[in-house]
Rosetta silent file (secondary structure, phi, psi, omega in degrees, C-alpha in Angstrom):
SEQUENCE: XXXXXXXXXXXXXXXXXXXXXXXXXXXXXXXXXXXXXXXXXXXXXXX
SCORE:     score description
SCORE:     0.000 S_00000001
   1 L     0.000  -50.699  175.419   -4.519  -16.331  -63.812 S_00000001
   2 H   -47.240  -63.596 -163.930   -5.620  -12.778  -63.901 S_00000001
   3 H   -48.585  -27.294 -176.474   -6.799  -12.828  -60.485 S_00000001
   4 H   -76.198  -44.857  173.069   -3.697  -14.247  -59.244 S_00000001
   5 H   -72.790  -21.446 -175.406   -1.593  -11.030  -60.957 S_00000001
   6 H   -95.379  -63.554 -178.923   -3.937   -8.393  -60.031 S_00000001
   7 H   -24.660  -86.813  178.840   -3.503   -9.905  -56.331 S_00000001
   8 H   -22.378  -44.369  174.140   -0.072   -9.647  -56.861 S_00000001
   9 H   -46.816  -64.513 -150.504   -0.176   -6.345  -58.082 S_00000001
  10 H   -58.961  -45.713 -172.781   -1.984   -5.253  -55.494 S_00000001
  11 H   -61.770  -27.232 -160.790    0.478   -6.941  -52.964 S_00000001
  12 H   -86.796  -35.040  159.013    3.365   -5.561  -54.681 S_00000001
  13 H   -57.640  -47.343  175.003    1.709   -2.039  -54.216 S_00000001
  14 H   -54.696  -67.134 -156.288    1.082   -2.275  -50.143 S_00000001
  15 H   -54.304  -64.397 -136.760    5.086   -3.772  -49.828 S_00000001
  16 H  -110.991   -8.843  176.205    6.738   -0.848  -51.446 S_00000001
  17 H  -112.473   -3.493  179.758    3.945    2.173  -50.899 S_00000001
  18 L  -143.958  -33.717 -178.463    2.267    1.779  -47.458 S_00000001
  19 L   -32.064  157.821  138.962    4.022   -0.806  -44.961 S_00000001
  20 L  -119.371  151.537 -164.362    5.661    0.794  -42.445 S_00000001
  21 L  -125.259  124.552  178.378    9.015   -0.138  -41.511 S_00000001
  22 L   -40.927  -67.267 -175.382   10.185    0.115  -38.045 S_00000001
  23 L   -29.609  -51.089  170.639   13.494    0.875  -38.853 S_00000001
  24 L   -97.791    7.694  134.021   12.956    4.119  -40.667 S_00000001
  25 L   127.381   42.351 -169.462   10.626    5.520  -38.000 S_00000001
  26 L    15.440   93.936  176.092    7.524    3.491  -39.235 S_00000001
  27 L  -147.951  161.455  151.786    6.680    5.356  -41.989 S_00000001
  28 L   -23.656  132.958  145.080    6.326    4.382  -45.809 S_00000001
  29 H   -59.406  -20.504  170.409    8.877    3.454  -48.029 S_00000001
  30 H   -86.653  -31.088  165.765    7.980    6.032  -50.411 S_00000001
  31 H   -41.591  -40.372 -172.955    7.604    8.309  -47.657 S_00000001
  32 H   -90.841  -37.211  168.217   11.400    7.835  -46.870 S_00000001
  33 H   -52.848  -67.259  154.647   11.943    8.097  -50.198 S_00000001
  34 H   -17.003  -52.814 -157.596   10.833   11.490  -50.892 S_00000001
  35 H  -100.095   -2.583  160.437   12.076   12.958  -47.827 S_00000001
  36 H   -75.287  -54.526  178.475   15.684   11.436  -48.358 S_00000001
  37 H   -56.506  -39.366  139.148   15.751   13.391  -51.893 S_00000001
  38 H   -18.483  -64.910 -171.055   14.385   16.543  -50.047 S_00000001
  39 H   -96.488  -50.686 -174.490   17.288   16.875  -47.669 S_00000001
  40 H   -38.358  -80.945 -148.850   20.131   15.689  -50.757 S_00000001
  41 H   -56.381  -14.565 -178.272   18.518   18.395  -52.441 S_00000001
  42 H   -76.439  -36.805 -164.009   18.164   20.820  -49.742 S_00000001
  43 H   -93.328   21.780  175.090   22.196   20.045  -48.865 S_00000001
  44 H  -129.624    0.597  142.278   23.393   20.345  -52.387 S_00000001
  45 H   -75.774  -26.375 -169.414   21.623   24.448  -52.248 S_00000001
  46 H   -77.361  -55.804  165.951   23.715   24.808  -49.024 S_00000001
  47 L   -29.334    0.000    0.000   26.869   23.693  -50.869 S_00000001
C-alpha cells in the first residue's frame, strides 16, 4: 500500500510540475503558472 501512494505521489508530482504541454509552448505547468501571475502583476503596476 505504501508503495502504491508514494508511486502515486510521485506521479502526481511529474503531471502537474514537469510535463510539458504542447499547447502552452511545451513548458511546465508550473512554469506557466508563475509567468501568468508575473504579467497580471506586471499589468495591474501599469494600471
Amino acid at each position: 500500500m505504501r508503495a502504491v501512494e508514494w508511486e502515486t505521489l510521485k506521479w502526481v508530482n511529474w503531471y502537474n510540475n514537469r510535463r510539458l504541454l504542447g499547447p502552452i509552448g511545451y513548458i511546465p505547468p508550473a512554469e506557466a503558472e508563475k509567468a501568468f501571475y508575473a504579467n497580471l502583476n506586471t499589468l495591474d503596476m501599469v494600471a
